[in-house]
Short mmCIF file of the C-alpha atoms (twelve columns), coordinates in Angstrom:
data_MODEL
# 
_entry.id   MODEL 
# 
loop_
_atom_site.group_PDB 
_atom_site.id 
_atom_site.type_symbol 
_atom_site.label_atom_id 
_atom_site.label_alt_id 
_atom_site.label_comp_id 
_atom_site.label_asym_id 
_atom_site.label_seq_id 
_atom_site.Cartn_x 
_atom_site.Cartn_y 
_atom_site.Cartn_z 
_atom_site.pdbx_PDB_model_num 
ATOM 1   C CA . UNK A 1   0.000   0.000   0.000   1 
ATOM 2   C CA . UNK A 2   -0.511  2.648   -1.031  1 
ATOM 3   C CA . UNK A 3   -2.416  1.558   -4.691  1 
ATOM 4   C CA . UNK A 4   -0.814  3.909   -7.638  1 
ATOM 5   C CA . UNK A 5   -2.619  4.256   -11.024 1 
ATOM 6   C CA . UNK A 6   -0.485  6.006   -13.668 1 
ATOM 7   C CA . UNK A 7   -1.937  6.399   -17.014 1 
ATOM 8   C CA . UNK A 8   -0.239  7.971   -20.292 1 
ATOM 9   C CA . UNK A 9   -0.382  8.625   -23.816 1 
ATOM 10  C CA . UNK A 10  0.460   5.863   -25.641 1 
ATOM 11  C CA . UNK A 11  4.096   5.744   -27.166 1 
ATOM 12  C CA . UNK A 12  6.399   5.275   -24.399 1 
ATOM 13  C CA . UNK A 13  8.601   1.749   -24.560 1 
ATOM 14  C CA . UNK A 14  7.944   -0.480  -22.390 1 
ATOM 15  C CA . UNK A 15  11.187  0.357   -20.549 1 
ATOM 16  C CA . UNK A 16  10.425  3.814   -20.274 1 
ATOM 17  C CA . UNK A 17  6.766   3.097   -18.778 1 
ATOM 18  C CA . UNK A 18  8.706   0.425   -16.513 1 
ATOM 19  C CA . UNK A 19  10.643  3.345   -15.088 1 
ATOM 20  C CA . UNK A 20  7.906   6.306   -14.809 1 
ATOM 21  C CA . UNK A 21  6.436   3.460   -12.423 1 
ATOM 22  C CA . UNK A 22  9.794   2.752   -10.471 1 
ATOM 23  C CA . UNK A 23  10.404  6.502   -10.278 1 
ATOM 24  C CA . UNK A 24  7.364   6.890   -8.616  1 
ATOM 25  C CA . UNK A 25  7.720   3.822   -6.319  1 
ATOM 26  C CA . UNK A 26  11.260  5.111   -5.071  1 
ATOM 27  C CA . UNK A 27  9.261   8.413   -4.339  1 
ATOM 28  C CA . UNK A 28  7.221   6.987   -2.491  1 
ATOM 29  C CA . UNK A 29  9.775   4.743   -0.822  1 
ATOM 30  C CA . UNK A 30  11.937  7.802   0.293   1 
ATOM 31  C CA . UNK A 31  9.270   9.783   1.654   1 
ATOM 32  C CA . UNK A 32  6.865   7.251   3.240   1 
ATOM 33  C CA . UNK A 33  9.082   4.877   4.466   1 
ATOM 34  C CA . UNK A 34  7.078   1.758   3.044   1 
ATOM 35  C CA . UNK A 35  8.413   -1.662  2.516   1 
ATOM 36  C CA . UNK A 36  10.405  -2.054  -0.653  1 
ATOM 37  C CA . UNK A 37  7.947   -4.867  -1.691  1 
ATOM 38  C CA . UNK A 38  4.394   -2.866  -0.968  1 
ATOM 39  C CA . UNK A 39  4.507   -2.199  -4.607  1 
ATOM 40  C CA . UNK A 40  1.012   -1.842  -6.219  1 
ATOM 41  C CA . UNK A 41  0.615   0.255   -9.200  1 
ATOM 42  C CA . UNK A 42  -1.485  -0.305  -12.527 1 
ATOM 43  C CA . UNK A 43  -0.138  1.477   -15.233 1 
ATOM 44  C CA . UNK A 44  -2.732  2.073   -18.036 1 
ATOM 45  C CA . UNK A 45  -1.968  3.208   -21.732 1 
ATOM 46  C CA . UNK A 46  -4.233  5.723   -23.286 1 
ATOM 47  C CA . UNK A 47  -4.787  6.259   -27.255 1 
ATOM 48  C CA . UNK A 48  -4.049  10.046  -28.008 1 
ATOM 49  C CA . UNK A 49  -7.202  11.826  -27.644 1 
ATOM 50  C CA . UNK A 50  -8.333  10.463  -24.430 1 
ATOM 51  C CA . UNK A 51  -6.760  11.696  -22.014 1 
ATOM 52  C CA . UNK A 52  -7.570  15.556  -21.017 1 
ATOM 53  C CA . UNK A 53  -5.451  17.514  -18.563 1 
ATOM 54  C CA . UNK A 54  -5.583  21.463  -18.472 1 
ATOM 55  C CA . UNK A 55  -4.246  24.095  -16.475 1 
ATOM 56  C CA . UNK A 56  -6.990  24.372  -14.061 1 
ATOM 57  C CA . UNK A 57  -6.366  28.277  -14.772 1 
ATOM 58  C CA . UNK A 58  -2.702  27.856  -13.607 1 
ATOM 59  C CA . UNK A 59  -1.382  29.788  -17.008 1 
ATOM 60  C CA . UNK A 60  0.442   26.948  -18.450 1 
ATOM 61  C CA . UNK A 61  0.327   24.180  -21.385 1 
ATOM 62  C CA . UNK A 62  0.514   20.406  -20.724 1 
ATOM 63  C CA . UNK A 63  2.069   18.153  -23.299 1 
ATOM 64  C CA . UNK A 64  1.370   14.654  -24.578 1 
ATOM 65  C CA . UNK A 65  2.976   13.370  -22.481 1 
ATOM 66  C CA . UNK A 66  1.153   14.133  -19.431 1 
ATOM 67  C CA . UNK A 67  1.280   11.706  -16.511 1 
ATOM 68  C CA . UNK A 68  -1.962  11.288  -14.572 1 
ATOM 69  C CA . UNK A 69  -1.244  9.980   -11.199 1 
ATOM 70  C CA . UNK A 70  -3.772  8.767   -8.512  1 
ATOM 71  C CA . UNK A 71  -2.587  7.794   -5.306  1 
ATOM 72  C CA . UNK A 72  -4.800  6.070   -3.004  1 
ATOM 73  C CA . UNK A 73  -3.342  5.250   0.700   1 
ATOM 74  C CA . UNK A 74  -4.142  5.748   4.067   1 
ATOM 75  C CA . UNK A 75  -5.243  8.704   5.819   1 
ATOM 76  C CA . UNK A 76  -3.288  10.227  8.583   1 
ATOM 77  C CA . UNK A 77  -0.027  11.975  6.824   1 
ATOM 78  C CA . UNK A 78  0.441   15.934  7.304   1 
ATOM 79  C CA . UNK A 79  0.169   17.773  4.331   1 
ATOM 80  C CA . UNK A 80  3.651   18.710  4.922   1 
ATOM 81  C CA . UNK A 81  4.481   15.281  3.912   1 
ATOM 82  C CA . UNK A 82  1.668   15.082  1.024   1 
ATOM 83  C CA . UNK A 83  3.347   18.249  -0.412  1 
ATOM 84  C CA . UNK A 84  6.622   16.207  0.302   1 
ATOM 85  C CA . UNK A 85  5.776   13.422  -1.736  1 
ATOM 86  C CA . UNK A 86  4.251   15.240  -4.705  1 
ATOM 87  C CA . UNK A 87  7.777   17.052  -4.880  1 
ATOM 88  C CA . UNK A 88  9.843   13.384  -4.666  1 
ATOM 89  C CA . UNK A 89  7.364   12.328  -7.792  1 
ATOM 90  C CA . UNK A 90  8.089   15.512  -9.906  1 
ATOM 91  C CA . UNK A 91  12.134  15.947  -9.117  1 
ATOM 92  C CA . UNK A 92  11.754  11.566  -9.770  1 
ATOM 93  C CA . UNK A 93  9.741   11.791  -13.108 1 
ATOM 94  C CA . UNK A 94  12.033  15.561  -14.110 1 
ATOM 95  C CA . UNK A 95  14.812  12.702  -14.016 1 
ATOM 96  C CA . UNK A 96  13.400  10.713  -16.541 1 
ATOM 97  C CA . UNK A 97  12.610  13.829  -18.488 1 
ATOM 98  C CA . UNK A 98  8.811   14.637  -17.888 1 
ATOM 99  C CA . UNK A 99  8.413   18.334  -16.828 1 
ATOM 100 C CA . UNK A 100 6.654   19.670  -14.271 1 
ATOM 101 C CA . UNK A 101 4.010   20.676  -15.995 1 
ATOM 102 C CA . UNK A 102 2.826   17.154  -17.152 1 
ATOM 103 C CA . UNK A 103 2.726   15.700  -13.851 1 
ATOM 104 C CA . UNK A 104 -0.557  15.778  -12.353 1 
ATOM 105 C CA . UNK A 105 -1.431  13.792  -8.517  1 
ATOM 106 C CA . UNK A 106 -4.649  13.084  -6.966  1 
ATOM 107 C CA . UNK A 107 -4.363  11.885  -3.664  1 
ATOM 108 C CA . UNK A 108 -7.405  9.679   -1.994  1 
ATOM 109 C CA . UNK A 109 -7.379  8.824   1.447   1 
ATOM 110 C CA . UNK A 110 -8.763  6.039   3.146   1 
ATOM 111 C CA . UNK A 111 -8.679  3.666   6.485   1 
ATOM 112 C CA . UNK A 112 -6.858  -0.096  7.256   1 
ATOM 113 C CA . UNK A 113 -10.592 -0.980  7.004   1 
ATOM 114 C CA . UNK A 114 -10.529 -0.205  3.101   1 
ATOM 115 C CA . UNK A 115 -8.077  -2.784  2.023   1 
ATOM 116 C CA . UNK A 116 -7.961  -6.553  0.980   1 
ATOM 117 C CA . UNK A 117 -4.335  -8.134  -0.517  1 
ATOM 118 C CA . UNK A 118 -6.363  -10.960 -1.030  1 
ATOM 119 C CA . UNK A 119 -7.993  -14.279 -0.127  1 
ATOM 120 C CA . UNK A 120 -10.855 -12.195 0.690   1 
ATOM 121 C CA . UNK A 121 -9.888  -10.657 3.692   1 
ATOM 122 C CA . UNK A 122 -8.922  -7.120  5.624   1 
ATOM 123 C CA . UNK A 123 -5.287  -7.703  6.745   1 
ATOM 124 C CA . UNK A 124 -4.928  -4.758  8.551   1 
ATOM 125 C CA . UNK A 125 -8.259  -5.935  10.552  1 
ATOM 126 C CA . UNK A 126 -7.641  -9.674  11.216  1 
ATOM 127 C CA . UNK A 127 -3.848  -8.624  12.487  1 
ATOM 128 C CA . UNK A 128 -2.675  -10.724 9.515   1 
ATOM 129 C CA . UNK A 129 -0.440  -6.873  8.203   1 
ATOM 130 C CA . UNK A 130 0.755   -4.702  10.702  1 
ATOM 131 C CA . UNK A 131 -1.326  -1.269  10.195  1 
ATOM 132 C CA . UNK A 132 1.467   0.762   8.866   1 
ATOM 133 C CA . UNK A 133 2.877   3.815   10.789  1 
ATOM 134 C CA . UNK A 134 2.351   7.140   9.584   1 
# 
């Protein structure tokens, strides 16, 4: 935890979406402090056309290749430490050679109550994961 979806234009190689994913995993690694191995992301490619991402009024342009990220995780981290994270994605994905411009994060919060890793059950409920610390 937390779940990442990342979704592009299509026409990155398959190495290059391989890394936008790691890049944001060893964001989230640095600033969170999560196992190495709590690595959940679905990566989805998008024909051109489908994907729409303005300025919200900001005064810039995005390109095509605009990276929509959704985090979902659970609640309890300052925003000091939101804003952190959001900065480890950007300098992370900069890197790789995505400007700032055409990374865009939503951030959903939820409790240990929200999450199954399978066999049907709430691992953070039934003790069977440790509730992480925040």
């Amino acid at each position: 935890m937390p779940l990442v979806r990342i979704d592009v234009n299509e026409g990155r190689s398959p190495e290059d979406l391989s890394r936008l994913s790691g890049g944001i995993h060893d964001a989230i690694l640095a600033e969170y402090g999560i196992p190495e191995r709590d690595y959940f992301h679905v990566l989805t490619e998008h024909p051109r056309g489908q994907i729409f991402a303005q300025d919200a009024g900001l005064g810039f342009e995005r390109t095509p290749d605009v990276v929509m990220i959704q985090i979902f995780t659970q609640g309890g981290r300052t925003q000091e430490a939101k804003q952190s994270l959001f900065a480890a994605i950007a300098g992370r994905l900069s890197e790789l050679g995505v400007g700032g411009e055409d990374v865009f994060i939503g951030y959903v919060e939820n409790t240990a109550g929200d999450w199954s890793f399978g066999f049907g059950r709430a691992q953070y409920v039934t003790g069977e994961l440790a509730v992480p610390r925040k």
